[in-house]
Each structure stands twice: as structure tokens, then as C-alpha cells.
N, C-alpha and C positions, 0 to 999 in steps of 0.2 A: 839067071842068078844075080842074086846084088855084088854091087862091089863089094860094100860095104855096110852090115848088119849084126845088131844085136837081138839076141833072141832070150828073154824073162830073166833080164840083167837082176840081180839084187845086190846093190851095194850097201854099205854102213860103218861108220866112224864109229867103233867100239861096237856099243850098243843101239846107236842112233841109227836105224833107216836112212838113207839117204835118195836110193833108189828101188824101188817095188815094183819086178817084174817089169823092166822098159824093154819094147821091142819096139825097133825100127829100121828101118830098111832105106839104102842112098844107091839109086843105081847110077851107073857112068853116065857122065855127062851131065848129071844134075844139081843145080840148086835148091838142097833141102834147105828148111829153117824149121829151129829148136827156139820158139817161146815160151814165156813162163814169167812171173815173178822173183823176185833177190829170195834164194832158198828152195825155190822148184825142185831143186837137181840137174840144172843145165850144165853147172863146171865137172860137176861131180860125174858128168856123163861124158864130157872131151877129156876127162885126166883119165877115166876108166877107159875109154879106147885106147889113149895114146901111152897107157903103160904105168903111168902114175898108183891107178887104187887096182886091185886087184877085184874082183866082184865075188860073192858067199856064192851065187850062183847064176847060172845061164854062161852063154855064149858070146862072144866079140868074133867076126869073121871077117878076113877083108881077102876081097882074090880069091874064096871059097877055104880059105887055111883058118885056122886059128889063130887070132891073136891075143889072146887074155892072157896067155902066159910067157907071152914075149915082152923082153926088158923095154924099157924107151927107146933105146938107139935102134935095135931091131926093128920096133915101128917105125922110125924114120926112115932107117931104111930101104926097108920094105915101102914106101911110098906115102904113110901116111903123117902127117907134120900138120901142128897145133902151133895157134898165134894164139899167146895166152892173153886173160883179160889184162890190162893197164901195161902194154907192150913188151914191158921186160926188157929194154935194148939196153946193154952195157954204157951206160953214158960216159965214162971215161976214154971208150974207145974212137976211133973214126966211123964214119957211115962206112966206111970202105972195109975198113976192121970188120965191124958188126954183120956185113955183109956175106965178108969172107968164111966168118965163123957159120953159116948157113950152111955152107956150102963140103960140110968137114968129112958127110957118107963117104964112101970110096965113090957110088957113082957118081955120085954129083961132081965129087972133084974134077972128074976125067972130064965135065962139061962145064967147069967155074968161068973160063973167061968166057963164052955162049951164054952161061947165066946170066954175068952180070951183066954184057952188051943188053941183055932183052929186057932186064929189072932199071937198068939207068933209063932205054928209051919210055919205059911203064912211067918213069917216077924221075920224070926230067931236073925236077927239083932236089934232087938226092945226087946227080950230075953234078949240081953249081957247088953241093957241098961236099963233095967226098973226100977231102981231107980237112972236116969240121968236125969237133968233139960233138956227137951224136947228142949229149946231153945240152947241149943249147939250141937242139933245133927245136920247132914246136910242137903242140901236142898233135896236130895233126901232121908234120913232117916227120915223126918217130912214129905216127902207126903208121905211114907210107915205108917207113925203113920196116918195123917188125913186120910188113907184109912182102918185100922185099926180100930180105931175111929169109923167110919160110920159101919164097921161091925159089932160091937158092939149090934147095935143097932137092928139085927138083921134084915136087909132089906128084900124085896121082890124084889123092885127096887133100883138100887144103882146108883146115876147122878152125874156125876163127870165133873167137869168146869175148863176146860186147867190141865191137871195135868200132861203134860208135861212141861209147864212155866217156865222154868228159868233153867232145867234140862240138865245135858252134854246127849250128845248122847247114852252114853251107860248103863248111870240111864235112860234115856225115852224108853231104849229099855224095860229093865227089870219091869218096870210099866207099858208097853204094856204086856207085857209074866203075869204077874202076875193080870191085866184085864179078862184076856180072862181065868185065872185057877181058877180066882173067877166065873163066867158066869157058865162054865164049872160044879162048883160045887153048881148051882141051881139058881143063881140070876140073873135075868134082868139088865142089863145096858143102860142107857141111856148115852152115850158121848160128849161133846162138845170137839171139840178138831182148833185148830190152825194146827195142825202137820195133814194136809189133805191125803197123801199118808197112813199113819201108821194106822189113826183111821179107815178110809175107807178099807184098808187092813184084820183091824180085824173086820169088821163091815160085819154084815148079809144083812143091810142094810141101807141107808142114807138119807140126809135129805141134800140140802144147801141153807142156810140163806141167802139170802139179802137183804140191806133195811129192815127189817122186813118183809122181805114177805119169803116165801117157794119159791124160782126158779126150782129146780129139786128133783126128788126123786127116786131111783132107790137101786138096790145090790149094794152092794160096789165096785162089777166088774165092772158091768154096770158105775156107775160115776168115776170109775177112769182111764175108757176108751172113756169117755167124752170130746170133744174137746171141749167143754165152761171149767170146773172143771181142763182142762191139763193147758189150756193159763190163766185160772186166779188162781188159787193155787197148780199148780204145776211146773212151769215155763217152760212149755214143750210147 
């Protein structure tokens, strides 16, 4: 059984389709990735797990229960927690604040100081600043906190939306390397990524969005030796 699965999702803003019949499946332990183009239905598919849109029809299941009709907090609780696209981190608070508020489930609380010892040794740099107003660190030092943050919370699955966005190349590397050490030390990942070569790279396996529908699904090898996947997101 997956951890975690959709089965013939339709979402839609009013009247707009957003999502058309997506099924997809994340078993424990692995690194999916969700590609696509700006409009696929990538967001539109981590808000619809994580509590946000409600779907016209199909299934969300995580742990074999139903989740499509659990509020947001229920899904965090329940284990699963979304790093939303462009970090979201409170910048008038501290890293240490920001941190804290991660951490607000009841389980998580009863593990916040364990949390945060394992998220400062992850994000050594969130160490030097933990009583620095969040919003002066840099773009790449606020998704190390909004990844921090989510860990807080103590995932089971952790869904993370474009968190290469707006990133130089050698911070998106280091948040790919630092994906796959989180994975590594027990958590599912769910990925939505832009950066189609890198996620697919680290990915077990994938997913590509378009229109709102599922086009392909395959290993990461497999779609990134794809001549649809080469000529349209990878420029090859």
C-alpha cells in the first residue's frame, strides 16, 4: 500500500479545470518528483493534499485513511507538511521564532528541543543566526529555514513546491544535496520542481504534469531519457 496517493483527483477554481483525473502514488522512503510547466497543476496538486482546495472528485489517501476531507492542521498532523513555493517565512520574526512556530502539532511539540538540535546540525548556518530577523537572511538561507521549519513539524512526508525558485545555481545545488540527506534519514518526499533535469535526477521516480492531467510516469532515468521530457524540459 502507498503512503501516500491520489486516485482520478479533479480539481477546479469555479469553473476552470485545474486538475483532470491525477493519480499518483509515493511509497515510504521515496523521492517522487512532480514536473510540468507554470500552470500544469503542480501547486494545485500539494494545496489539494495538504488541505487547501477540496477536489470535485477522487481520492487523497495517506496511511491508507482519507485525507481530502481533513482541515490543514489535521494533515500536518497527521504527518504530512508542505514547504510552500517562495518560502513563506515570517520575516519579522527570528530564525528561532519561525522555527518554533513549525513545531506547534501537539506531537511535534513534545520533540521541539530534538527538533531543533537535528534542523540547527542540517542548517549550520541557521545556528549563526538564530536570533537574526529571518527576513535579512538570503534567498537561499530562508529556504534552508522554510525547510527547517517543515521539519519541525516532524514529517512523515515532506512536499516541497519549486524550492529551487529564484536560487543561483550553487544554492540549488546545495538544496538538492541537502533533499535527498533529509529522504536519506527516513522521510518521504514528495517534489514539485521546475529544475526538470536535477529533480528527476534525484528522483526514484516521476510524475509529468500537463494541463492538469498525468502525461507520463516513469524512474527518473526512464523520463529523463524521454524524447517528449528532452524536447520539452530539457531543451535537448
Amino acid at each position: 500500500m502507498s503512503l501516500l496517493s491520489l486516485h482520478e483527483v479533479d480539481v477546479s477554481y469555479g469553473d476552470l479545470p485545474a486538475l483532470r483525473g491525477v493519480s499518483l502514488e509515493v511509497e515510504e522512503g521515496e523521492i517522487v518528483s512532480v514536473v510540468g510547466a507554470n500552470g500544469a497543476g503542480k501547486t494545485t496538486m500539494l494545496r489539494t493534499i495538504s488541505g487547501l482546495l477540496r477536489p470535485r472528485r477522487g481520492e487523497v489517501r495517506f496511511a491508507g485513511e482519507r485525507l481530502d476531507a481533513a482541515a490543514c492542521h489535521e494533515v500536518v498532523a497527521r504527518g504530512v507538511v508542505q514547504i510552500p513555493e517562495g518560502r513563506k517565512i515570517f520575516p519579522s520574526l527570528t530564525v528561532l521564532e519561525n522555527l518554533e512556530l513549525g513545531s506547534y502539532v501537539k506531537r511535534a511539540r513534545a520533540r521541539r528541543r530534538e527538533s531543533l538540535e537535528g534542523v540547527l546540525a542540517l542548517f549550520p548556518i541557521l545556528a549563526e543566526r538564530i536570533r537574526q530577523a529571518a527576513g535579512t537572511l538570503s534567498g537561499g538561507q530562508q529556504q534552508m529555514l522554510a525547510i527547517g521549519r517543515a521539519l519541525m513539524a516532524r514529517p512523515r512526508v515532506l512536499m516541497l513546491d519549486e524550492p529551487s525558485l529564484g536560487l543561483a545555481p550553487l544554492v540549488v545545488r546545495e538544496i538538492f544535496r541537502i533533499v535527498a540527506e533529509i529522504n536519506r534519514s527516513g522521510t518521504t518526499v514528495l517534489l514539485v520542481e521546475q529544475n526538470t533535469r536535477q529533480a528527476l535526477a534525484l528522483s526514484r521516480r516521476g510524475y509529468v504534469l500537463e494541463n492538469g492531467r498525468v502525461v507520463l510516469v516513469g524512474t527518473g532515468a526512464e523520463l529523463l531519457d524521454n524524447d517528449h521530457v528532452k524536447r520539452a524540459y530539457l531543451g535537448m
